[in-house]
C-alpha positions in Angstrom: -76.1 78.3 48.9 -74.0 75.0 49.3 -74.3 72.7 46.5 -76.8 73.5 42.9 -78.4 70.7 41.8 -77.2 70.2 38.0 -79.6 71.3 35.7 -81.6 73.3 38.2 -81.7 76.7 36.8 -81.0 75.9 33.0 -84.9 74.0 33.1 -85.9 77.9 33.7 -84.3 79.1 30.2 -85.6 76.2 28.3 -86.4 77.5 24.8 -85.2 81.3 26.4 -87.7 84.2 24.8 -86.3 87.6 24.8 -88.9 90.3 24.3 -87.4 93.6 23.3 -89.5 97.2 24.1 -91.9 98.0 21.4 -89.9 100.3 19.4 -92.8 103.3 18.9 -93.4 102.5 23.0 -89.1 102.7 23.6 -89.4 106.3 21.6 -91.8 107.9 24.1 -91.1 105.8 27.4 -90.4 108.1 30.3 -86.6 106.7 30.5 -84.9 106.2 27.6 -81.3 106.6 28.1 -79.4 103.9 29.8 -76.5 105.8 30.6 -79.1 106.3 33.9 -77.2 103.0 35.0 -74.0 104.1 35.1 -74.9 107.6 36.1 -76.2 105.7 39.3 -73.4 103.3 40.0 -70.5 106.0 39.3 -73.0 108.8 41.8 -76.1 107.1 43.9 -76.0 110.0 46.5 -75.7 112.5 42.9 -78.6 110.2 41.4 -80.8 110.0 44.1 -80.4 114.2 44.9 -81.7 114.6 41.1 -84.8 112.6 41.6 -85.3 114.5 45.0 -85.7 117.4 42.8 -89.6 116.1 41.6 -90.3 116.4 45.4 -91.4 119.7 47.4 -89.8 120.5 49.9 -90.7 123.3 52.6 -86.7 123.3 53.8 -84.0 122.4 51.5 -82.0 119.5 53.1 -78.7 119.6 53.5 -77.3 116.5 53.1 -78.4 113.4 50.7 -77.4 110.7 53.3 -75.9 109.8 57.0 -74.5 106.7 56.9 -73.9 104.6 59.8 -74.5 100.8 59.0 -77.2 99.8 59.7 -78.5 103.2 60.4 -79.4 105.6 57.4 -80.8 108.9 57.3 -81.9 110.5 54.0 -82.1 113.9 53.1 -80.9 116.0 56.4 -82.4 118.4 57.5 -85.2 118.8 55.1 -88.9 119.4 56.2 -91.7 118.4 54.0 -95.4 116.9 53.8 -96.0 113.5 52.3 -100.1 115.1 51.8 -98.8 118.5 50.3 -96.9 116.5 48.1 -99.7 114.2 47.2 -102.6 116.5 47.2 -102.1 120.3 47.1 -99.0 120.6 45.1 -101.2 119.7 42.5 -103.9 122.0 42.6 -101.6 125.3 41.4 -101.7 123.3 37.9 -104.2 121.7 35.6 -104.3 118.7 37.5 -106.6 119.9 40.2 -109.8 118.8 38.0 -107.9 115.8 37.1 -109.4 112.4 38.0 -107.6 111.0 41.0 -109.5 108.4 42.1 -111.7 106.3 40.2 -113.6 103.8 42.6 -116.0 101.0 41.9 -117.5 98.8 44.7 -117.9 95.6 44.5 -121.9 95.8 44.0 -121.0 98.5 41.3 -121.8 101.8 42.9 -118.9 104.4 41.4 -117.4 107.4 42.7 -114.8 109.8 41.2 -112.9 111.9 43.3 -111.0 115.0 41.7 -107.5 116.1 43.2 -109.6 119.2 44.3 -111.9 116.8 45.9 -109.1 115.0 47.2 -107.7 118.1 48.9 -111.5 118.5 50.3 -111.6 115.2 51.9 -108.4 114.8 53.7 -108.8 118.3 54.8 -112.0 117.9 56.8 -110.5 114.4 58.2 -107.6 115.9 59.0 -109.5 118.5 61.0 -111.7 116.1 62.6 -108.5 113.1 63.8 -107.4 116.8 65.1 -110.8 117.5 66.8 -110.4 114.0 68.7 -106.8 115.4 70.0 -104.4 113.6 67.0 -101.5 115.7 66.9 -97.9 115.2 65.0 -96.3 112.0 66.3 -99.5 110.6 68.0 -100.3 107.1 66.1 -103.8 106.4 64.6 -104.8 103.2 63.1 -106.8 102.3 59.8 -108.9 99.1 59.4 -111.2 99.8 56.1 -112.2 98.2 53.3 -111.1 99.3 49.8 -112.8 102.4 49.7 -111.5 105.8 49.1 -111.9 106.6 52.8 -109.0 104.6 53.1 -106.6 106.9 51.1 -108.1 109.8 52.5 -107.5 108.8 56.1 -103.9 107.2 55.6 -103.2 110.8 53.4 -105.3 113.0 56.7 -102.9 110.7 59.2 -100.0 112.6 56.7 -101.0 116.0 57.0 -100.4 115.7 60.6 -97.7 114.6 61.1 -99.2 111.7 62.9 -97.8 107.8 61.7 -100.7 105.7 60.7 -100.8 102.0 60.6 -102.7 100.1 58.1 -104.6 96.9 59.2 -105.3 94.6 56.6 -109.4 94.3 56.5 -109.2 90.7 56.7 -106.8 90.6 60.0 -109.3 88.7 63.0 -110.1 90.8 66.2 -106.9 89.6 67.9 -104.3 90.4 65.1 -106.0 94.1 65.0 -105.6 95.0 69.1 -101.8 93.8 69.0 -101.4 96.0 66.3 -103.2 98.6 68.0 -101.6 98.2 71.4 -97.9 97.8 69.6 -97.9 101.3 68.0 -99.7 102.4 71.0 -102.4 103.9 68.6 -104.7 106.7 69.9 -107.6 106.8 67.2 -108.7 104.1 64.8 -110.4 104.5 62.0 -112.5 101.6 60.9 -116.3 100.9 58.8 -119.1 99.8 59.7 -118.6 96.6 57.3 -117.1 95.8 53.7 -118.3 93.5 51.0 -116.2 90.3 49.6 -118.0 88.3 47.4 -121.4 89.2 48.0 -120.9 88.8 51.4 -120.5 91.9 54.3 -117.5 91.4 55.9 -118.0 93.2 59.6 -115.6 95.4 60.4 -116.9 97.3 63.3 -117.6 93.9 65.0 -114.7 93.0 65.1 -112.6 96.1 65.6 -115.3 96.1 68.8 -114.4 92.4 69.6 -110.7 93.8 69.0 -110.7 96.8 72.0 -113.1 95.2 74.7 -111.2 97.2 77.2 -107.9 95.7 76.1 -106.1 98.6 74.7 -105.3 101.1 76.7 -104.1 104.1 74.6 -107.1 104.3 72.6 -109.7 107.0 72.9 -111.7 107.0 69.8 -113.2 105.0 67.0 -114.3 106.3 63.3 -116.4 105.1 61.6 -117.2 104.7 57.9 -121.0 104.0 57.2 -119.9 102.3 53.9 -123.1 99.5 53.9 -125.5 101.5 56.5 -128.5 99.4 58.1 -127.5 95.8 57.1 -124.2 96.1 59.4 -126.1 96.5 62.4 -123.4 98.1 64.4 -123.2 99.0 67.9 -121.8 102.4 68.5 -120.2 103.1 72.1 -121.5 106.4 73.4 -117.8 108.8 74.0 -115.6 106.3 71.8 -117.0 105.5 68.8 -118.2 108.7 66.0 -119.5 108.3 62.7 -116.9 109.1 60.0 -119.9 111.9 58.4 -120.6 113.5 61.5 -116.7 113.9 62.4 -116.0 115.6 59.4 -119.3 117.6 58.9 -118.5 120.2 60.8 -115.3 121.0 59.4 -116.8 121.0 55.5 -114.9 123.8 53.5 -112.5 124.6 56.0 -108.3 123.5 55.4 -105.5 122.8 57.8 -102.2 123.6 56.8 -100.1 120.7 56.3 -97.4 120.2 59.3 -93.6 120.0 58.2 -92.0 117.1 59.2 -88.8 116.0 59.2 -87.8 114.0 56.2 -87.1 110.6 58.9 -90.2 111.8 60.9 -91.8 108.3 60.5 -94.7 108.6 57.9 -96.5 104.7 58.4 -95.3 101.6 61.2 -96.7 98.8 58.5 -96.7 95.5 60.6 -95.7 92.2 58.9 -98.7 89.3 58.4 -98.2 85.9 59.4 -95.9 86.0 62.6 -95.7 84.5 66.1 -95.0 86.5 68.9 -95.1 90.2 69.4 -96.1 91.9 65.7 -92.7 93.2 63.7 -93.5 96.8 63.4 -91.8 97.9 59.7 -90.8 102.1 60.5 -90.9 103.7 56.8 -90.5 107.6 57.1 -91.4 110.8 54.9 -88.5 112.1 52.5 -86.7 108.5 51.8 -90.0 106.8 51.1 -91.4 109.3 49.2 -88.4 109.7 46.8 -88.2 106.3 46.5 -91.7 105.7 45.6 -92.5 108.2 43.2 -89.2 108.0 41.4 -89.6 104.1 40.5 -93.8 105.1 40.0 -92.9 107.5 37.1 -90.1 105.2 36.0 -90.9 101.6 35.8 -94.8 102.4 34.8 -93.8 104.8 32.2 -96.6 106.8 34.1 -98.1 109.5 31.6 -100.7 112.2 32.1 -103.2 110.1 30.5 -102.7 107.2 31.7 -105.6 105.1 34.4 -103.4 102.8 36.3 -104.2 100.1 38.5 -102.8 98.2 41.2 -104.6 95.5 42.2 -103.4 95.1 45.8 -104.8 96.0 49.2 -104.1 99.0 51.0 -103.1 97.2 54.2 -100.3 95.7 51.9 -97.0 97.7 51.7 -97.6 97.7 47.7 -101.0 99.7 48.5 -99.1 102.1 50.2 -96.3 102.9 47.9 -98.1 102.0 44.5 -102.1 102.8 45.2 -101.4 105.7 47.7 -97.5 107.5 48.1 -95.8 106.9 44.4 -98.7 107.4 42.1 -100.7 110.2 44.0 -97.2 111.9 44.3 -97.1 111.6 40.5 -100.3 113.3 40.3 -102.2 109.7 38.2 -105.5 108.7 37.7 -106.2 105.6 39.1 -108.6 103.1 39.9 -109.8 101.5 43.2 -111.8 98.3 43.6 -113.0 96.6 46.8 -114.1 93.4 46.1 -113.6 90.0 44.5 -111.8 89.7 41.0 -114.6 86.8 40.4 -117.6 88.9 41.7 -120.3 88.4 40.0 -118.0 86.1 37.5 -114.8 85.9 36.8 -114.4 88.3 34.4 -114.9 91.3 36.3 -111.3 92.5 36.5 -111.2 92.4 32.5 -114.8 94.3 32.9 -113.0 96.8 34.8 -110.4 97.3 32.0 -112.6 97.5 29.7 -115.2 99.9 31.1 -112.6 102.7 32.5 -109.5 102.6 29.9 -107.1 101.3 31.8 -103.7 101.7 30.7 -101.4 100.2 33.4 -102.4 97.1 35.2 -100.0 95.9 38.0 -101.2 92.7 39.9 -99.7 89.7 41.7 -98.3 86.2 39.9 -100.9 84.6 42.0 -103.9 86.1 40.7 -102.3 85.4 37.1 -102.4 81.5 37.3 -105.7 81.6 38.9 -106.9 83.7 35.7 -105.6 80.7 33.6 -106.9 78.2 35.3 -110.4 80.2 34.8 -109.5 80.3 31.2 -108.9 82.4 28.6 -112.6 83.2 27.7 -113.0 85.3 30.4 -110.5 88.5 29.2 -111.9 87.4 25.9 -115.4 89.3 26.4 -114.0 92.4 26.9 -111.8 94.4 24.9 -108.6 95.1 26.6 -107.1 97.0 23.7 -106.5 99.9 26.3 -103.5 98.5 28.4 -100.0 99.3 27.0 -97.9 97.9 30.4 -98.4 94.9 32.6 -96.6 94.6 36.1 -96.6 91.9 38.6 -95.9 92.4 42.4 -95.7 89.8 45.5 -93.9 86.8 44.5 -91.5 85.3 41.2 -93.5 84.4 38.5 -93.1 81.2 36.4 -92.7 82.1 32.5 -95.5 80.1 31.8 -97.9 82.4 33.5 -95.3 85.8 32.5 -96.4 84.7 28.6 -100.0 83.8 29.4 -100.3 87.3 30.9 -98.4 89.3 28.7 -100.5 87.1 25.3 -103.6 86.8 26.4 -103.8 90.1 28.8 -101.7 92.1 26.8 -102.2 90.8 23.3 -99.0 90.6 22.8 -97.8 94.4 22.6 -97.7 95.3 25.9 -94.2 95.3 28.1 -94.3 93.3 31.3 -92.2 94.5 34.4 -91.7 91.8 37.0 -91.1 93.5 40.0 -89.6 92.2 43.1 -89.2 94.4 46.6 -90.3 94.3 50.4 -92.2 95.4 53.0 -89.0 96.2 53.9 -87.3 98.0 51.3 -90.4 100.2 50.7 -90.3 101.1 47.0 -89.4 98.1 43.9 -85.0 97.1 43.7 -85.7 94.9 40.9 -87.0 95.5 37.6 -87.3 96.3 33.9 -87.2 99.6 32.7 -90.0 99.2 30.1 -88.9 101.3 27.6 -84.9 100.1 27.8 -84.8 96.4 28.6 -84.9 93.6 27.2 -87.1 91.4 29.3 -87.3 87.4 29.7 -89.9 85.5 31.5 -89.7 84.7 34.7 -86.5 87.0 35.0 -87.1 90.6 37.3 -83.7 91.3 35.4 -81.5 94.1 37.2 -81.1 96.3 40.2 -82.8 99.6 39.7 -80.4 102.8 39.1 -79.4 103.6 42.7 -80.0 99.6 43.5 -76.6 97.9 44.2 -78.2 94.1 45.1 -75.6 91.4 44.7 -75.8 87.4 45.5 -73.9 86.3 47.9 -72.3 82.7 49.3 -72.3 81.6 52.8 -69.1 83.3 53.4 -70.0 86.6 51.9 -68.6 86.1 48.8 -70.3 87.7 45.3 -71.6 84.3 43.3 -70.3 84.0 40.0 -72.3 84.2 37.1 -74.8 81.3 36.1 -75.1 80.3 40.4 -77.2 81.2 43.2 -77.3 82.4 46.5 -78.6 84.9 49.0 -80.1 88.3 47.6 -78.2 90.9 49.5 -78.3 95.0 48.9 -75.2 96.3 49.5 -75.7 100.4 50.0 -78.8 102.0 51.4 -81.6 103.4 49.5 -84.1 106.0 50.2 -87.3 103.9 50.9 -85.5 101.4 53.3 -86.8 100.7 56.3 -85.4 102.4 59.7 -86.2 100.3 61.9 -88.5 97.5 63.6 -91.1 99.7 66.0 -89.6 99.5 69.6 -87.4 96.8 68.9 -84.1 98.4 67.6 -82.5 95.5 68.3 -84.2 93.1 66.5 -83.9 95.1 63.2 -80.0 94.7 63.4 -79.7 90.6 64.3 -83.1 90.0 61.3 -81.4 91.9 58.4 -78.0 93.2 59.0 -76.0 90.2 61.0 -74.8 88.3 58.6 -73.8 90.2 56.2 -72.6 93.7 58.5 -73.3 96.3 56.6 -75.2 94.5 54.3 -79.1 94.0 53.9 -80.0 90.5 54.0 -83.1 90.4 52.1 -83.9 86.8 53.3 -84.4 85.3 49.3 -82.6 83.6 47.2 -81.9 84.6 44.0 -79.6 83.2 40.6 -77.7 85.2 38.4 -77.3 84.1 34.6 -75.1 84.3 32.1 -76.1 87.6 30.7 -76.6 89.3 34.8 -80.4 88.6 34.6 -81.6 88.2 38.0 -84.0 85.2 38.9 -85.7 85.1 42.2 -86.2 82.1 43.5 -88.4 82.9 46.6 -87.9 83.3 50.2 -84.5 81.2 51.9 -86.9 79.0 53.8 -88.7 78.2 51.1 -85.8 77.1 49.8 -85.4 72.9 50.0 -82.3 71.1 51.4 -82.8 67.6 49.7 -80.1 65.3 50.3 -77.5 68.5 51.1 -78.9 69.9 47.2 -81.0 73.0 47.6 -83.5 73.6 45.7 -86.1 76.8 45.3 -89.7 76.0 45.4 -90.2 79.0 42.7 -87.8 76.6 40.1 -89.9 73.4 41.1 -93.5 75.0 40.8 -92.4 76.4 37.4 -91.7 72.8 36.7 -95.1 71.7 37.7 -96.7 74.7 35.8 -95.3 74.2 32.9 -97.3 70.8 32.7 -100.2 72.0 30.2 -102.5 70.1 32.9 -101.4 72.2 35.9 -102.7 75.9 36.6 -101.0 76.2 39.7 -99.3 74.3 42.2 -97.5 75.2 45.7 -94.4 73.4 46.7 -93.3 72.9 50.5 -90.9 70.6 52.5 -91.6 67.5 54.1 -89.6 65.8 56.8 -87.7 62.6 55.2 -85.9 60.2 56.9 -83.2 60.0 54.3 -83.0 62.8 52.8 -83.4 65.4 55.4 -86.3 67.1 53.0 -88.5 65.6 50.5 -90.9 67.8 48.0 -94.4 67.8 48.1 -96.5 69.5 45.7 -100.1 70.7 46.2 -101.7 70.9 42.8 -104.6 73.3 41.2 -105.4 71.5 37.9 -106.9 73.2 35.0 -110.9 73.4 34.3 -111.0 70.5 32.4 -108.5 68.0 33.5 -109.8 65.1 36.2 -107.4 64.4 38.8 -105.8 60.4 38.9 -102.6 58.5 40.5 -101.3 58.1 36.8 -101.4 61.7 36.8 -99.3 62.7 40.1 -96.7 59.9 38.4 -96.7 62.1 35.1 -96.4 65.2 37.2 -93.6 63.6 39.2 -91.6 62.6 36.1 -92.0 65.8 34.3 -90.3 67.5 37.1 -87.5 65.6 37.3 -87.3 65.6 33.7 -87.5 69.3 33.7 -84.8 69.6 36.7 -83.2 66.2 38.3 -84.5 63.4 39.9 -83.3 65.1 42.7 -85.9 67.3 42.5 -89.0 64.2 41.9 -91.6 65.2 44.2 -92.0 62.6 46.9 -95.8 63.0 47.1 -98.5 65.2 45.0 -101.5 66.0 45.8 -104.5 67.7 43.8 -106.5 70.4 45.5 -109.4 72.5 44.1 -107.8 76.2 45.6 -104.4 76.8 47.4 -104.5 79.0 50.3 -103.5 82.2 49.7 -104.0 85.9 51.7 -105.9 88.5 50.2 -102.8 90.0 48.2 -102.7 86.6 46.4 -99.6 85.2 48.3 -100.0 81.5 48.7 -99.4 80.5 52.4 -96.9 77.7 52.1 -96.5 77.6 55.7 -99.9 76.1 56.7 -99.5 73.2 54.1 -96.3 73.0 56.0 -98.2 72.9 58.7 -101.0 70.2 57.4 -97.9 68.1 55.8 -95.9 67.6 58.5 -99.2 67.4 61.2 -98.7 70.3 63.2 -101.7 72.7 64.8 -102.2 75.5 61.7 -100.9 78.5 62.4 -102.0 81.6 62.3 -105.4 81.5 59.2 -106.0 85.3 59.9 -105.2 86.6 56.3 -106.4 84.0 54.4 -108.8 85.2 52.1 -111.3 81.9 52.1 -110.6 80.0 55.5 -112.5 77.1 53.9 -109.8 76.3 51.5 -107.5 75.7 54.3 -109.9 73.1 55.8 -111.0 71.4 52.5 -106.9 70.6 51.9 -106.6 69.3 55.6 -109.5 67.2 54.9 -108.3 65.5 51.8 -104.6 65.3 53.1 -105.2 63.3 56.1 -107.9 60.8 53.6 -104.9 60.3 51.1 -102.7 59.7 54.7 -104.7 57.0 55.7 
């Protein structure tokens, strides 16, 4: 990056807090040595054949990586099952009675499902995708709600052999048959409806609206009776089969799971938000699963005893490597939620805590700031005394809301790891060991073992300490990405051009004094104000830590001098009344916090921010509103409304 803008990144270390590991918590954390580092760095192929070892494997590979940039393969010649390894393995031990899934819906009815129930369910599915003529390599797609028919089916897609593709529930008609007709899917496996807020979100209507005769390679439809009568569904006589009466017949019977190829390709995970023809992310079987139990059991500390819970969706990639692949590999108990975090109020994800012991809560930065603008009362009702980790997933997150969560969530004792990965890279590069480092907030701090990311100039040259640049990854790791589905092409000029050999992770990051890394959001996200970039994560943290703001979103706007002017959209706190003095107040506290060349040009308050379902704010449709374009693409929005309601009071401060 060209030019820093002076004071830029010391207004992140303002009054810098360092927070050790709890010493009795550093005594029993799963990794405790940090010799692991330099174990790694001296031996990554050495390091990443050791944690293969917590894998089974049905033929030994024979080679820990094939490395022709940009092409990797891991583990050659090995055969295994990404099911076997997340479901039968563990019923030869003690585990098989163990709790796998603990599941609340959002109107409160529970279910628990055993690993031996586990192994019951994606049995008789498997059987019945294999009834409707799924067979290894053929592609199936899954478009549920949060309910354990979701694992099951993404687990059944596993154990043969066949790729599945997760559609995020909130995707529109449109979104879904692209997706279908992309991976050229043969099944999909979808509900009759879902519940968001009280309301039924319907599913089957529009995976119906979706197909319509416009995809061509599919021949059936499952479906999940999850609300029965009140979806009303229509039910097309040869296509569509209820999800019950598919699997009925097959009740008590097992299929063996099919050995595949460690790079047979295990999910196609399509990124949200695009133009054009969908970008199919490829993730295969013994690199991704490595990958994702290794930093499960690592960077969660996971114990035997633990309930963990990740907040996120399964038609995210963190669903899939931390709801479904890393922790069921690990053999956890966890819990899964479909609904709203404020349904029926806004304590319900503390009630959740609170009512099933959870130990390990892992959510997004997003959802944290909206918990402080609700308040701290809310986690106040309930006791959370249960949780001894907190992680956060999706975005970087300002220290204001890192010690918010880690006070008022954790009470103070429990470690936070701030995580920062891909769709792309599959499992988390970025974070604190819990029981080893010493964390600081707002900082992901280093590479994992086996991680070798670096910041990088425009020319390709390492950064020096204390500047920033572009987050790079400069070897392969197990859970990358192979490739973009049918488009081979386009993986290589995205993420491999400009750097050759080199991952270009398309974020910017800053290295300090002591090697911390700070992430400072995606490249384009990144301003160019009067030839000074600046990261929109290093002016929202500005804004946040105004004791008035809760949350804020930073974009671009066009400006005749300049080239780029910021513009901040504002979510003030519960009992703060928006006024002109206050945008000026806001305005000079940022540039008190990092330049005047950082002073936003315009503010703007805003009851909600748009953001998708896994609590990522879409900066792009302010973009879109700010600089008067038609809004893009509103599919994964999780309230559509919000979008509208900013437009509406944009264009009356305009005029």
């Amino acid at each position: 990056m060209d030019k820093d803008v002076s004071g830029t990144f010391s207004a992140l270390l303002q009054e810098d807090r360092r927070f050790p590991p709890p010493p009795q918590f550093a005594e029993q954390a799963n990794v405790r040595d940090a010799g692991v580092y330099e174990e790694a760095r001296r031996d990554p192929e050495g390091y990443w054949a050791g944690q293969a070892k917590q894998v089974d494997w049905f033929t030994p590979y024979q080679r820990v990586l094939e490395w022709n940039a940009p092409w990797a393969k891991w583990f050659v010649g090995g055969t295994l099952n990404a099911a076997y390894n997340c479901v039968d393995r563990h019923l030869k031990t003690w585990r098989r009675n163990k709790a796998a899934i603990i599941w609340e819906g959002e109107p409160g009815e529970q279910r628990v499902l055993t690993y031996r129930d586990l192994y019951r369910e994606v049995n008789q599915a498997a059987l019945a995708l294999r009834a409707l003529g799924v067979g290894k390599g053929d592609t199936v797609a899954i478009y549920l709600p949060m309910i354990p028919e979701a694992v099951v089916a993404m687990l059944a897609c596993a154990r043969l052999g066949a790729p599945h593709t997760v559609v995020f529930g909130g995707f529109s008609p449109e979104s879904l048959r692209e997706r279908i007709n992309d991976a050229k899917c043969k099944v999909l496996i979808t509900a009759d409806a879902g519940y968001r807020r009280g309301n039924l979100v319907a599913l089957k209507a529009n995976a119906d609206a979706a197909l319509n005769g416009e995809t061509p390679t599919l021949r059936h439809v499952l479906v999940v009776q999850r609300v029965g009568a009140k979806a009303n569904v229509t039910m097309q006589a040869g296509r569509d089969v209820w999800w019950h009466d598919a699997v009925a017949p097959h009740a008590g019977k097992e299929i063996a799971p099919e050995p595949v190829d460690a790079e047979h390709p295990l999910y196609i995970l399509y990124t949200s938000g695009t133009t054009g023809r969908p970008k199919g992310l490829v993730h295969t079987t013994g690199g991704y699963l490595v990958g994702t139990m290794t930093t499960t059991r690592a960077i969660f500390d996971l114990k035997d005893e633990d309930v963990y819970w990740c907040t996120a969706d399964v038609g995210w990639v963190t669903g899939h490597s931390y709801i479904v692949y890393g922790p069921l590999a690990n053999g956890v108990t966890q819990v899964m939620y479909e609904g709203a975090p404020d349904w029926p109020d806004k304590d319900r994800f503390w009630a959740l805590i609170a009512k099933y012991g959870i130990t390990i809560l892992y959510t997004a930065p997003t959802s944290i700031r909206t918990f402080m603008r609700w308040g701290a009362a809310y986690p106040q009702r309930h006791d959370l005394s249960s949780l001894r980790l907190l992680g956060t997933v999706g975005e970087p997150i300002n220290p204001e809301a890192w010690i918010w969560y880690r006070d008022h969530i954790g009470g103070g004792r429990c470690p936070v790891v701030d995580t920062w990965w891909q769709t792309e890279t599959g499992m988390i590069m970025i974070s604190p060991l819990p029981g080893l480092t010493t964390t600081r907030p707002g900082s992901a701090t280093f590479p994992f073992p086996g991680v070798d990311a670096d910041i990088l100039d425009e020319q390709g040259k390492p950064v020096p300490l204390g500047s920033g640049g572009y987050l790079v990854i400069k070897r392969p790791w197990p859970a990358m990405m192979r490739s973009i589905w049918g488009d081979p092409d386009r993986y290589v000029s995205q993420y491999w051009s400009k750097y050759p050999g080199i991952y270009l992770t398309g974020d910017g990051a800053r290295r300090d004094e002591d090697g911390y890394f700070w992430l400072l959001g995606r490249v384009d996200d990144v301003l160019n104000v009067s030839a000074h970039r600046i990261g929109t994560m290093e002016l929202e943290s500005a804004l946040v830590s105004h004791p008035a703001v809760a949350e804020a979103a930073v974009i671009g706007i066009t400006h005749e001098i300049k080239g780029q002017a910021p513009a901040a959209f504002v979510t003030l706190r519960g009992d703060v009344e928006p006024s002109e003095a206050l945008k000026k107040e806001l305005s000079d506290h940022v540039a008190k916090k990092i330049g005047g060349i950082a002073r936003p040009e315009k503010v703007f308050f805003t009851a909600e921010l748009p953001k998708t379902r896994s609590a990522k704010i879409m900066r792009r449709l302010l973009r879109d509103i700010a600089e008067g374009r038609v809004v893009g693409d509103t599919t994964t929005l999780t309230d559509p409304t919000v979008l509208a309601d900013i437009k509406a009071r944009y264009a009356q401060e305009e005029a």
